[in-house]
C-alpha positions, 0 to 999 in steps of 0.5 A: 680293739673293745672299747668298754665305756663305748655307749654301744658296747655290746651292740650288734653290728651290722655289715654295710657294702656298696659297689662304687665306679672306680671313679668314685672310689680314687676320689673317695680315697683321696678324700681319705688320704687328705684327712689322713683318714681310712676309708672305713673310718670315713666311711663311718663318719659320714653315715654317722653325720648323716643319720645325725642330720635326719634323726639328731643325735645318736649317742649320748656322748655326742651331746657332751662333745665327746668324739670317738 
């Protein structure tokens, strides 16, 4: 799905991967599952919340309340 009036429409994307312990990850999916979310979504959220917490807002339409 192209979101066209997205802020970053048009951007390159970069691929993010890391190996988790199984551990890690049934806890990370059933965080997922609880916030009826997947885990790439989840996944986004929190690196988007982290680089919000280090270099404040990133996209313009965050500062209008606006989520994706």
């Amino acid at each position: 799905m192209v979101l066209k009036n997205h802020p970053l429409s048009g951007e390159e994307r970069k691929i993010v991967s890391t190996r988790l312990y199984q551990s890690e990850f049934l806890y990370l999916k059933k965080i997922c599952e609880k916030e009826n979310k997947t885990v790439n979504a989840k996944l986004k959220e929190i690196v988007r919340e982290e680089i919000r917490k280090k270099f404040g807002e990133m996209l313009e339409h965050e500062k209008e309340g606006k989520n994706e």
